[in-house]
Structure formats: C-alpha cells, structure tokens
C-alpha positions as CSV (number, residue, x, y, z in Angstrom):
1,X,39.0,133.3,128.5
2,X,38.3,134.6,125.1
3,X,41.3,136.2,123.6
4,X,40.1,139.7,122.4
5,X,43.3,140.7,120.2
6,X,43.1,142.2,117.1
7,X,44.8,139.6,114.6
8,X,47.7,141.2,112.1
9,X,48.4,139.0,108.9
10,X,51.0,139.5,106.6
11,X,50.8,137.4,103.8
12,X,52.8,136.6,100.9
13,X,53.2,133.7,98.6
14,X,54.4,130.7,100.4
15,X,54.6,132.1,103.9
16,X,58.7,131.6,103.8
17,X,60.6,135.0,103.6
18,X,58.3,137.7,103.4
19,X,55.1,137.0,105.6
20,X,57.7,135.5,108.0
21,X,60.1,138.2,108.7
22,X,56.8,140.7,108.6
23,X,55.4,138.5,111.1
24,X,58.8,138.5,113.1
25,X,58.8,142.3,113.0
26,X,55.5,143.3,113.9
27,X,55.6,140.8,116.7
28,X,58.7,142.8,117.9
29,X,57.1,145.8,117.7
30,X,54.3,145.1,119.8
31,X,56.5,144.2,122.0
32,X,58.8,147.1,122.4
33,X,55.6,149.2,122.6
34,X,53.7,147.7,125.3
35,X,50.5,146.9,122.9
36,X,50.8,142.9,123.4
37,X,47.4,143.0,125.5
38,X,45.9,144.5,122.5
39,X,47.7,142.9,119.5
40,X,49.2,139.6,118.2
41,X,50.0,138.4,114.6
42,X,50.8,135.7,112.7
43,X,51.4,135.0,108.5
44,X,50.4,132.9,106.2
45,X,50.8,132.2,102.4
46,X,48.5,131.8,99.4
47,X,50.3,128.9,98.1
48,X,48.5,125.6,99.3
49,X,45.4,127.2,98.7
50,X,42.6,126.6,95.5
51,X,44.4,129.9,94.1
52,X,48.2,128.3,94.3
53,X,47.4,124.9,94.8
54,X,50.8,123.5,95.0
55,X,52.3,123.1,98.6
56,X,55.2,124.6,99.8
57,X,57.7,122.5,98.8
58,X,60.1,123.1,102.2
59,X,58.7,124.4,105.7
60,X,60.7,127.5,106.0
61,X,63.6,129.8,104.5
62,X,66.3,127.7,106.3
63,X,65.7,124.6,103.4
64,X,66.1,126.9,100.7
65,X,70.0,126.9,100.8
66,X,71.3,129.7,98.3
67,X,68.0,131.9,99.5
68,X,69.3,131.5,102.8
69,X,72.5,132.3,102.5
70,X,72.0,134.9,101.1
71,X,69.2,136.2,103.4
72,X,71.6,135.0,106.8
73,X,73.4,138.5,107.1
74,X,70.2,140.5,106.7
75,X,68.0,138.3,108.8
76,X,70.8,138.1,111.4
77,X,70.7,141.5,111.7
78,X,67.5,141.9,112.1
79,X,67.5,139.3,114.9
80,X,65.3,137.4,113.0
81,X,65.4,133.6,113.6
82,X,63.1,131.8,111.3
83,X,64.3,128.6,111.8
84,X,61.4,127.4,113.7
85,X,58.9,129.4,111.8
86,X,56.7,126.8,109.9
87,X,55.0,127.7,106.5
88,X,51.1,127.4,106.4
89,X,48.4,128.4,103.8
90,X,46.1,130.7,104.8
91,X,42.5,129.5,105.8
92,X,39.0,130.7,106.1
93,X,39.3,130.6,110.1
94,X,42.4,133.1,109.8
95,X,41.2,135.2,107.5
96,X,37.5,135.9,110.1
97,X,39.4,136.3,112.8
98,X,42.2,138.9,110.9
99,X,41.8,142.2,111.2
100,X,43.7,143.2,108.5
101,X,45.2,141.2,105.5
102,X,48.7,142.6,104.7
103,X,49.4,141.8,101.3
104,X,53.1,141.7,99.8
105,X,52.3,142.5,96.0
106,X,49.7,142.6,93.9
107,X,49.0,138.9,92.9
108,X,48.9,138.4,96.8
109,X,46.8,140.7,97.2
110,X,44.4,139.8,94.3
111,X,44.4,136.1,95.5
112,X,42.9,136.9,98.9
113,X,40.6,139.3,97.5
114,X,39.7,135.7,95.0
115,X,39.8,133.5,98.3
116,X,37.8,136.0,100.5
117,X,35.7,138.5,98.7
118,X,33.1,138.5,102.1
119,X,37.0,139.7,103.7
120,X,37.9,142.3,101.0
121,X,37.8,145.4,103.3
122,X,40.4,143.6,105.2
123,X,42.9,143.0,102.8
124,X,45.7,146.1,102.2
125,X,49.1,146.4,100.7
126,X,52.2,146.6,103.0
127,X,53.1,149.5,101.3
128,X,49.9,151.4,101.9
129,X,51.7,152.0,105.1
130,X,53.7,154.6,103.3
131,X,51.2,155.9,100.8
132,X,52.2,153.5,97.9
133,X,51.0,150.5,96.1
134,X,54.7,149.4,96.1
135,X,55.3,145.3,95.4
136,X,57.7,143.9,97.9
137,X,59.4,141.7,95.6
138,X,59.9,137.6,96.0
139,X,63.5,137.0,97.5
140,X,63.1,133.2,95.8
141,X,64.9,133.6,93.1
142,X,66.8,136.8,93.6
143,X,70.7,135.8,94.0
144,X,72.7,138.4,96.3
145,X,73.2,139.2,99.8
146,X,72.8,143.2,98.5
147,X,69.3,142.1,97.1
148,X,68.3,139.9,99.9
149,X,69.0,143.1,102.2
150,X,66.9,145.3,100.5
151,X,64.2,143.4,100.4
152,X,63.8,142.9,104.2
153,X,65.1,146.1,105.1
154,X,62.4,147.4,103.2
155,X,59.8,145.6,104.8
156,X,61.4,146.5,108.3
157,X,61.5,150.0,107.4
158,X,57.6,150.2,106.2
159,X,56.7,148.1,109.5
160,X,58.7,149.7,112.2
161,X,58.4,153.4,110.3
162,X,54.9,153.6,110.3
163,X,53.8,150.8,113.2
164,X,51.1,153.7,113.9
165,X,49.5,153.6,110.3
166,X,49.8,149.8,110.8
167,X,47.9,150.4,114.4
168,X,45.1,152.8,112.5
169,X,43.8,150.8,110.0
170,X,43.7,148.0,112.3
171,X,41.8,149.7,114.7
C-alpha cells in the first residue's frame, strides 16, 4: 500500500535538540487530534550534508552531557524521550517526499534553500507559525536549565499553539 501522508520536517542543524523535540511534538499532536491517517513527520539536520559537511559527532542529545542535563527537566516535562532518537542528515529523498521544510533559524533555512532550490516553496521558518521570522536559537552551547527551558518551550508553544497554521501550509 502506498502511504499517502503528507511528510512534516523540522529541521535544524545537527538533528539533536531542536528538530528532535519538534519532531516529538508534532508527532504528539497528530496524535491527540486524530490526524495520524493524514500526517506523519520526522527531522533531520543540515549537518552531514555538502553545506555542513562534518558529521554529527554523537547520535542524539543524551551524549552531549552538560546539554543534557540541562535540557532533562524541560524535556521531562515535555514527556519527551529522545533517547532513542537517532541524528540523520537530511537527504534528497526526504526533502521530495516533505511537504514542508520547517526551518529552525535562518542559516537552516538558507542551507536547504542551497541543498534544494527545485524544493524552495517547501521550506518555512518555525516561527512563520506565529507571523515572525524569529530564530530558535541552538541549545549547544547555551549553559542553564532557565535557557534550555525556553528554548523548547518555545518551540512547544509555536507547535502546539498554532498546529492549525502548521496543518494549512501543509495542506
């Protein structure tokens, strides 16, 4: 059977906080509003591609000790698990079958744009959900539980406030 789901890809950098936890979320909220039969997602990173061609040095946020840590408490109570999640560079296949690119920032966004010009009508900002071109900012690199929470409460709040702006320019 051929799966007929419209494809919903966050993407950030390496594919380990960000993308992830967007990925985590939306999932949830297909879920919790019955639209699984419709929808799916996944992320993926720019890093590991010709734009950022070093690889992701650890497979997901759980290597990254003092980033986790920090993130734990948020993430937790999210009910985010991302232990499992695996980090993977986006590819040409994903990117067809997407359809829509959610960018993190601005240098995300410009490196699919670089990667997929044929794709570029696909390819929005997270915070376009909310009528802004807002960067979520990296969490690598940002010490603090208080910054590590607002960064993914954030991202929860533009996904789960405005799922139905998400749902419209999918569709």
């Amino acid at each position: 059977m051929i799966n007929n789901k419209k494809l919903i890809v966050p993407v950030c950098r390496g594919n380990i906080a960000r993308s992830a936890v967007a990925e985590a979320l939306i999932k949830k909220e297909i879920k919790i509003r019955g639209l699984s039969d419709k929808y799916e997602t996944l992320s993926r990173g720019v890093q590991g591609t010709v734009v950022d061609p070093q690889p992701v040095k650890f497979p997901n946020i759980t290597y990254y000790k003092e980033l986790y840590a920090d993130s734990k408490p948020t993430l937790e109570k999210l009910e985010i698990n991302l232990s499992k999640h695996i980090s993977k560079p986006i590819d040409n296949e994903i990117a067809q079958k997407a359809s829509i690119l959610l960018a993190v920032d601005k240098k995300t966004q410009q490196a699919l744009s670089t990667l997929f010009p044929e794709q570029k009508n696909k390819i929005h900002m997270l915070s376009e959900l909310i009528g802004e071109g807002k960067e979520i900012i990296d969490p690598e690199g940002v010490s603090g539980m208080e910054k590590q929470e607002k960064i993914f409460t954030e991202i929860k709040n533009i996904i789960v406030n405005r799922f139905s702006k998400l749902i419209e320019l999918v569709d």
